[in-house]
MMTF fields as JSON, N, C-alpha, C and O atoms, coordinates in Angstrom:
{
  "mmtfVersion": "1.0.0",
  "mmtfProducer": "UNKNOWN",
  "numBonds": 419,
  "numAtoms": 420,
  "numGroups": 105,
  "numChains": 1,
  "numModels": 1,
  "chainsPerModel": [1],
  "groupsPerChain": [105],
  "chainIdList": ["A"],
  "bondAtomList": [4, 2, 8, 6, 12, 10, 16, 14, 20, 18, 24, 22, 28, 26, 32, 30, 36, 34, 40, 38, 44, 42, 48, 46, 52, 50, 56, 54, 60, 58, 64, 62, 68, 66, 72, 70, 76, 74, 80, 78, 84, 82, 88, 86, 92, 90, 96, 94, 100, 98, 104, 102, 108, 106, 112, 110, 116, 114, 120, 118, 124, 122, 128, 126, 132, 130, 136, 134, 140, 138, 144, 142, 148, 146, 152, 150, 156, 154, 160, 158, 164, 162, 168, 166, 172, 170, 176, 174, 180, 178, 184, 182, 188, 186, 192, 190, 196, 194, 200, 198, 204, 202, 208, 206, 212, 210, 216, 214, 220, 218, 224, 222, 228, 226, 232, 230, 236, 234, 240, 238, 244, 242, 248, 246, 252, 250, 256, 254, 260, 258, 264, 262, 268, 266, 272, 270, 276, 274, 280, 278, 284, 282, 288, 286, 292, 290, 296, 294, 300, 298, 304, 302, 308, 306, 312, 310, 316, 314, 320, 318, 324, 322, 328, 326, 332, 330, 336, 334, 340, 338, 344, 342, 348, 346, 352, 350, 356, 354, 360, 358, 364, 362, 368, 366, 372, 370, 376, 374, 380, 378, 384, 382, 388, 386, 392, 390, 396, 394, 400, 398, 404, 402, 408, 406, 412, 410, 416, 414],
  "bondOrderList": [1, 1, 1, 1, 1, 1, 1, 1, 1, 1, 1, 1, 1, 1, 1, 1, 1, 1, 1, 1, 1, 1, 1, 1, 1, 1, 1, 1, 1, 1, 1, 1, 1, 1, 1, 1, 1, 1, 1, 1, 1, 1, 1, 1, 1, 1, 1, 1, 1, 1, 1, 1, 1, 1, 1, 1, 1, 1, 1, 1, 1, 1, 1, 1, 1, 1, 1, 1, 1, 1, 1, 1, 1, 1, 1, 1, 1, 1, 1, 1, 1, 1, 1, 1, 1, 1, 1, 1, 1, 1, 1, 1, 1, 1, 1, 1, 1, 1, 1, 1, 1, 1, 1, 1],
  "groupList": [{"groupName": "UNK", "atomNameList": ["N", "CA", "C", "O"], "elementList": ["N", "C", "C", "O"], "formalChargeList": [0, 0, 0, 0], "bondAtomList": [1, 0, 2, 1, 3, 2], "bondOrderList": [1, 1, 2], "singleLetterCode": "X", "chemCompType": "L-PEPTIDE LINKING"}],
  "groupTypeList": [0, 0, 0, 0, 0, 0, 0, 0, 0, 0, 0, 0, 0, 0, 0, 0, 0, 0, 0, 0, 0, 0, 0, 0, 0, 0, 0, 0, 0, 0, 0, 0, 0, 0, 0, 0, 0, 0, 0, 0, 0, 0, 0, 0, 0, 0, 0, 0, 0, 0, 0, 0, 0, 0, 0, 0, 0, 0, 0, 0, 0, 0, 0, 0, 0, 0, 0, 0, 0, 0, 0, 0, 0, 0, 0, 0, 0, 0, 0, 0, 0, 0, 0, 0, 0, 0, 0, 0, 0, 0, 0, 0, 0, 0, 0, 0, 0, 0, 0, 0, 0, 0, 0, 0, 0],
  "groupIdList": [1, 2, 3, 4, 5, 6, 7, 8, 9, 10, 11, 12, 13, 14, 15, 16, 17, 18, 19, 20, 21, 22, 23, 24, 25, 26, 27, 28, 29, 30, 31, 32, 33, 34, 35, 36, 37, 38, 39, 40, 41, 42, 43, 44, 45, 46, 47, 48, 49, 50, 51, 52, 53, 54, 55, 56, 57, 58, 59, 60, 61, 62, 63, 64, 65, 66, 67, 68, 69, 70, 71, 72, 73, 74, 75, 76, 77, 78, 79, 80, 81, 82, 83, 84, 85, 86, 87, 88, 89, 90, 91, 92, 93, 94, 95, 96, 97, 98, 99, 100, 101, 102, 103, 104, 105],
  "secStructList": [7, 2, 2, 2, 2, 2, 2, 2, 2, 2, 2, 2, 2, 2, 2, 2, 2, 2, 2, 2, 2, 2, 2, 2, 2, 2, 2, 2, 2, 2, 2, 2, 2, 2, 2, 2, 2, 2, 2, 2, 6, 3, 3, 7, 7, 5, 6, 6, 6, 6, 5, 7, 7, 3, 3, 1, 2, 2, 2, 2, 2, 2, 2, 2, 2, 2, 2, 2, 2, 2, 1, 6, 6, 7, 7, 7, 7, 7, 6, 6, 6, 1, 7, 1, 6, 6, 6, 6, 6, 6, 1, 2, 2, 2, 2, 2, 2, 7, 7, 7, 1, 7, 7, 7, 7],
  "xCoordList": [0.82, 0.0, 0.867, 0.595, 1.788, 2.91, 3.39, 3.912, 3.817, 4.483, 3.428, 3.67, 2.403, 1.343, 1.252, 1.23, 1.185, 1.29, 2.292, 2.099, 3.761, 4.708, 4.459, 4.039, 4.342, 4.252, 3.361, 3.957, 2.039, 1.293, 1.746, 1.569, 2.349, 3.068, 4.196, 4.322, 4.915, 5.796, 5.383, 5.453, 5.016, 3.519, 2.997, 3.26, 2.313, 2.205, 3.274, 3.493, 4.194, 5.519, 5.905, 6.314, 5.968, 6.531, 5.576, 5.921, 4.412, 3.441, 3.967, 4.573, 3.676, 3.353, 5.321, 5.396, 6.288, 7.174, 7.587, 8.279, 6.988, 6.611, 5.663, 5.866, 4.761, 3.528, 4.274, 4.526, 4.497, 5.042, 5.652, 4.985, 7.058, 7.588, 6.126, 6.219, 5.46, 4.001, 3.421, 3.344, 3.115, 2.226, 3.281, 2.795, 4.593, 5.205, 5.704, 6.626, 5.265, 5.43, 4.334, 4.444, 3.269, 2.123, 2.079, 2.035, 2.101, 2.925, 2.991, 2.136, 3.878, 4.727, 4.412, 4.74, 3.439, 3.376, 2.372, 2.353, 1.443, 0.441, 0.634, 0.014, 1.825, 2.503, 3.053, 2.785, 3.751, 3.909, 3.133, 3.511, 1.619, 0.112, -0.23, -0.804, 0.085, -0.29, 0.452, -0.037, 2.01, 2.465, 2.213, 2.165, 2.099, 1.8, 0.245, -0.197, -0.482, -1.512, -1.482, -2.015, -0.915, -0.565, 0.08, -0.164, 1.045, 2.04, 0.628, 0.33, 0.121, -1.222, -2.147, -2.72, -2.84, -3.826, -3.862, -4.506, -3.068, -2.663, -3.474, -3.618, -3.831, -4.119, -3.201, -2.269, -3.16, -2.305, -2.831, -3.877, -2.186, -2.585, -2.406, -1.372, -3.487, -3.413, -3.006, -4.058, -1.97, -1.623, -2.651, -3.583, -2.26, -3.266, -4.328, -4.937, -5.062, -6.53, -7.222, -8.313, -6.276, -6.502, -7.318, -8.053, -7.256, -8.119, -7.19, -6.066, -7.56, -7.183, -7.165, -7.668, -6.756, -6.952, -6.471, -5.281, -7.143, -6.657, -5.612, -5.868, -4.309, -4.001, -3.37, -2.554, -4.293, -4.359, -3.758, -3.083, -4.078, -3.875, -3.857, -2.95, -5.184, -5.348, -5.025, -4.721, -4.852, -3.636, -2.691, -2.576, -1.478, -0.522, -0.775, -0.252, -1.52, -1.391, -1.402, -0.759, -2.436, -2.751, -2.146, -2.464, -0.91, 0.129, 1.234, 1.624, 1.349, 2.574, 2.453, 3.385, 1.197, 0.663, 0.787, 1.41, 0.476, 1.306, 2.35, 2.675, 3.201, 4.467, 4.985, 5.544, 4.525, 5.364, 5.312, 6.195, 3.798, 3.391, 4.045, 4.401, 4.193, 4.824, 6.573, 7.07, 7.195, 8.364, 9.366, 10.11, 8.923, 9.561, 10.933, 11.328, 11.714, 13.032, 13.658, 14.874, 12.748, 12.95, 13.079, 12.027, 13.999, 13.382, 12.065, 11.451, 11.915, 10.404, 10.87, 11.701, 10.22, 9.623, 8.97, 8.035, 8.712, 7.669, 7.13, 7.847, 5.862, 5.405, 5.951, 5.772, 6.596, 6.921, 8.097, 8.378, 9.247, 10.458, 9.934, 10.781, 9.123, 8.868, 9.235, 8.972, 9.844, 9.245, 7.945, 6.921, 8.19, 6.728, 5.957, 4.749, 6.544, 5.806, 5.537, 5.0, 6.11, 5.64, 4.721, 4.163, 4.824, 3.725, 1.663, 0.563, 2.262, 1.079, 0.709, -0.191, 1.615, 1.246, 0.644, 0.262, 0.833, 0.085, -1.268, -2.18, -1.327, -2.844, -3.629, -4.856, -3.3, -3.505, -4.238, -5.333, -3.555, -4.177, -4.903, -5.621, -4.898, -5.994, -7.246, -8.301, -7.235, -8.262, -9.341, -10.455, -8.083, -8.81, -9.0, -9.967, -8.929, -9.236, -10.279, -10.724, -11.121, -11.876, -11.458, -10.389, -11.683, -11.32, -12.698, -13.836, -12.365, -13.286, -12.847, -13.487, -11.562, -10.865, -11.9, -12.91, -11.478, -12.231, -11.324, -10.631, -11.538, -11.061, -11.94, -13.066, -11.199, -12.366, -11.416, -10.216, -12.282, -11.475, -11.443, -10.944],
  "yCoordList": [-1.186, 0.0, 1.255, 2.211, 1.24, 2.573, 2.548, 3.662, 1.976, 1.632, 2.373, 3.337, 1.871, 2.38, 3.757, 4.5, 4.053, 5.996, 6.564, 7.528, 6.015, 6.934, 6.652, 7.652, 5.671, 5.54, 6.583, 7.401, 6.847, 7.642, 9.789, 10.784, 9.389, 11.139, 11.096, 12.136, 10.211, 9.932, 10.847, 11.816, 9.741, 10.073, 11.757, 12.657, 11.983, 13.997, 14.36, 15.358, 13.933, 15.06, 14.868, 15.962, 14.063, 14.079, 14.951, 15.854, 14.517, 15.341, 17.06, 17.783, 17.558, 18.323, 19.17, 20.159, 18.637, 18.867, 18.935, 19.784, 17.799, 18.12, 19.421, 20.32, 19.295, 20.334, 21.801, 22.383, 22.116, 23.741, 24.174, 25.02, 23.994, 24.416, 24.547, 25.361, 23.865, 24.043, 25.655, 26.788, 24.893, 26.466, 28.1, 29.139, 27.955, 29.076, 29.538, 30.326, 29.18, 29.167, 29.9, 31.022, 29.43, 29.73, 31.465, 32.474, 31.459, 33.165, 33.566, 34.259, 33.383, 33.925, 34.756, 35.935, 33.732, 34.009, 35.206, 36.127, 35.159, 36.161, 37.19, 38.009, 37.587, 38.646, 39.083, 40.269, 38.488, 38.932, 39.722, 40.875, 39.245, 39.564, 41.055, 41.968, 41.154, 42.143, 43.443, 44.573, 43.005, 44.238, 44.537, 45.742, 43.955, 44.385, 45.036, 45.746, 44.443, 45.84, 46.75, 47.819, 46.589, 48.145, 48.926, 50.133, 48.361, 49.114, 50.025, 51.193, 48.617, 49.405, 49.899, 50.577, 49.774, 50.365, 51.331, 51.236, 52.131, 53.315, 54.971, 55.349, 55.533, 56.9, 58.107, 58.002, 59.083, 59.668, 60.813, 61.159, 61.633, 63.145, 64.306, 64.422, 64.863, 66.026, 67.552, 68.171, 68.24, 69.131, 70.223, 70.546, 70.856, 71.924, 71.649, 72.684, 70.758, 70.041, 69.942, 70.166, 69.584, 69.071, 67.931, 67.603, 67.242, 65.765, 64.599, 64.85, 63.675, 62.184, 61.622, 62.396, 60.457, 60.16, 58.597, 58.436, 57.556, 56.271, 55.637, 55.328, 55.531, 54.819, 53.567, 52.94, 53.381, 51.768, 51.365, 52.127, 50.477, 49.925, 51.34, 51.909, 51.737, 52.684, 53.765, 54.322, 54.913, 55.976, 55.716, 56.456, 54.414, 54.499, 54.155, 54.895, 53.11, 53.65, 55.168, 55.535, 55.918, 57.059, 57.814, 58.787, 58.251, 58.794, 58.361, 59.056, 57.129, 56.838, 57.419, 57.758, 57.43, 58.102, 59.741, 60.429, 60.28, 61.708, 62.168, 63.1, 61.194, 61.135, 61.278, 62.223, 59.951, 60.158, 61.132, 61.641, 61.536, 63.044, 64.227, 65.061, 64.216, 65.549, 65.789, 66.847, 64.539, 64.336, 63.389, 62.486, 64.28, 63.25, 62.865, 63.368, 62.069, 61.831, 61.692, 61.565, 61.722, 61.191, 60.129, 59.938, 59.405, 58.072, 57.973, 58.825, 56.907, 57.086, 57.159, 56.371, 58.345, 58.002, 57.367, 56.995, 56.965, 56.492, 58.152, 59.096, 57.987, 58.997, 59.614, 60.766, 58.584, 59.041, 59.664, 60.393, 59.651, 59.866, 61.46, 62.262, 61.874, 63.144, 64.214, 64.184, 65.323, 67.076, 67.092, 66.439, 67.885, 68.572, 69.198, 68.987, 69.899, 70.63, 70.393, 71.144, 68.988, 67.913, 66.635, 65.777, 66.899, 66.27, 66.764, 66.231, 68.074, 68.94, 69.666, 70.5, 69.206, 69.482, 67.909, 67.678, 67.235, 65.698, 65.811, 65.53, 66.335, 66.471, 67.654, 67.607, 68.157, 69.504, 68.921, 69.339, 67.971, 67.508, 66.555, 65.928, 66.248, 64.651, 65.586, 65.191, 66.614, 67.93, 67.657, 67.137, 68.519, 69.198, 68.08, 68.512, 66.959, 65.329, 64.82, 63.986, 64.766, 64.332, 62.919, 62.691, 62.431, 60.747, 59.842, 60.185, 59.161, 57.76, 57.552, 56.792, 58.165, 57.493, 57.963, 58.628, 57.492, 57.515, 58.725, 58.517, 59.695, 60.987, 61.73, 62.008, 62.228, 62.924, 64.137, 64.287, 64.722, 65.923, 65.456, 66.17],
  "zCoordList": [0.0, 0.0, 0.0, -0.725, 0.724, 0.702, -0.194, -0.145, -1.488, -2.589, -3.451, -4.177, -3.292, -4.201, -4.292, -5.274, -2.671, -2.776, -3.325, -4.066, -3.04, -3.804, -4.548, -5.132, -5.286, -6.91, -7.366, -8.066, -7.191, -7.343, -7.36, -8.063, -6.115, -5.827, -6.912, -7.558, -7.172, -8.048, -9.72, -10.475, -9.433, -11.417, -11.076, -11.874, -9.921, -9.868, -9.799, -10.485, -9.179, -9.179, -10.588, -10.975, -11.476, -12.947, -13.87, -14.633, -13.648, -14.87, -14.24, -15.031, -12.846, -12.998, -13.499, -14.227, -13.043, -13.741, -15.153, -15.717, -15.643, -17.692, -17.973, -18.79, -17.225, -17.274, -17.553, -18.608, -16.304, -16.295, -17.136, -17.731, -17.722, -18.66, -20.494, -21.412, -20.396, -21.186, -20.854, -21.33, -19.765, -18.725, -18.96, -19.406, -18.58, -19.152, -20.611, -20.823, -21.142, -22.723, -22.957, -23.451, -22.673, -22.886, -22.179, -22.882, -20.815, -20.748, -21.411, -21.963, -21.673, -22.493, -23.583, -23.715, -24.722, -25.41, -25.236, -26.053, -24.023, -23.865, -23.804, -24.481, -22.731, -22.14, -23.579, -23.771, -24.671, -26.092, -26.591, -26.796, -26.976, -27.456, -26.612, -27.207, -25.524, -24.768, -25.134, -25.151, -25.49, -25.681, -27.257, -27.505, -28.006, -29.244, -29.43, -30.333, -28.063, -28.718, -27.929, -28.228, -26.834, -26.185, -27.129, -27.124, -28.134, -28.884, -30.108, -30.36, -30.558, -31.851, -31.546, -32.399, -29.924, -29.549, -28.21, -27.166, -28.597, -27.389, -28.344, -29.507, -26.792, -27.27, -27.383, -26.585, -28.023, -28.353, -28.048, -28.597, -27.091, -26.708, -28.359, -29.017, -28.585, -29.791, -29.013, -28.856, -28.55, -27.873, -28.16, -27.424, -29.613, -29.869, -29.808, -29.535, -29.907, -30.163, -28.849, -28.322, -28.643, -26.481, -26.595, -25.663, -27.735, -27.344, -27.879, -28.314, -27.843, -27.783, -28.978, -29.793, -29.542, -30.661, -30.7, -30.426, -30.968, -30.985, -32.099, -33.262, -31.363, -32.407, -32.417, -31.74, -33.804, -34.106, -35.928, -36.621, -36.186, -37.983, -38.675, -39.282, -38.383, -39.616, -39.433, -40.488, -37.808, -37.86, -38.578, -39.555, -38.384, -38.329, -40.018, -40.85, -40.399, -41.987, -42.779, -43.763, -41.912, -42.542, -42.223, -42.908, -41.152, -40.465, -42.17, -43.108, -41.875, -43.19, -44.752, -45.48, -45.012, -46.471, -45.87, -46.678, -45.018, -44.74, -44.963, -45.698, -44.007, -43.81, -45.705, -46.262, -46.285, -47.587, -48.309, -48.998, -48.095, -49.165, -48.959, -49.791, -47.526, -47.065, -46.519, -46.133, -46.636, -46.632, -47.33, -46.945, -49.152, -49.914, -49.487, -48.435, -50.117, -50.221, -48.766, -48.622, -47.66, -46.617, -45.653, -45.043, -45.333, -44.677, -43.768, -43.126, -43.921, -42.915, -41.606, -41.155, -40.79, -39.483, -38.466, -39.174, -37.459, -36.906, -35.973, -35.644, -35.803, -35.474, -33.861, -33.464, -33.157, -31.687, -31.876, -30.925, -33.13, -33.568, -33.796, -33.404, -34.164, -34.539, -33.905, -32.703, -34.358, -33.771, -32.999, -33.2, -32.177, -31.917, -32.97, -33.076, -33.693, -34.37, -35.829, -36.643, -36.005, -37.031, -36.703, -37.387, -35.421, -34.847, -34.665, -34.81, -34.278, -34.726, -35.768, -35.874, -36.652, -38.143, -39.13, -40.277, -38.026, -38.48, -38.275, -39.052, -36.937, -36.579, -37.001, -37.084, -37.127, -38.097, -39.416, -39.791, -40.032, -41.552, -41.052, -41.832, -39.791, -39.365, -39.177, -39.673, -38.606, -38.3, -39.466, -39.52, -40.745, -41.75, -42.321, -42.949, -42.68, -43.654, -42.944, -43.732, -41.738, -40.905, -40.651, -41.216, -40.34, -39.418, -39.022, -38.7, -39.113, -38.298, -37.225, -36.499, -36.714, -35.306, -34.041, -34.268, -32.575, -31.64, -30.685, -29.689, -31.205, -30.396, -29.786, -30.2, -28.301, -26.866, -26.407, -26.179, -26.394, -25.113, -23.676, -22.806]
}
């Protein structure tokens, strides 16, 4: 009968030792997922505007078709790399083009 139990604690102490290294992977990969949409789905303060502006896929697409129009022969930017005052000259044309985005004062 005592044979039987270790054997038994035996067999849990192994699974759950195979197990975990599973279980942290899996983390892992979440804690990954998390920062990539914190990275695409963060709000972005508009200074002059004084409101908010989500950005996601389609800012940052429509930020890049700016970017090229208005700074030929330039390498691309990412928008946090910016001036201030190329920054509010982004939003400035997000103003006057109107948007679908989810912006609040």
């Amino acid at each position: 009968m005592k044979n039987k139990g270790i054997r038994c604690l035996s067999s849990l102490a192994l699974m759950g030792a195979l197990a975990a290294p599973l279980a942290l992977q899996a983390q892992d990969r979440d804690d990954h997922q998390d920062r990539n949409d914190r990275n695409y789905n963060q709000r972005v303060y508009d200074r002059q505007h004084k409101d908010y502006h989500q950005w996601n896929d389609n800012e940052n697409r429509t930020y890049h078709q700016w970017y090229a129009q208005n700074n030929s022969g330039k390498a691309n930017r990412n928008y946090n790399q910016l001036h201030r005052k190329d920054q509010d000259a982004y939003w400035n044309y997000r103003h006057q083009h109107g948007d679908n985005d989810d912006h609040r004062r």
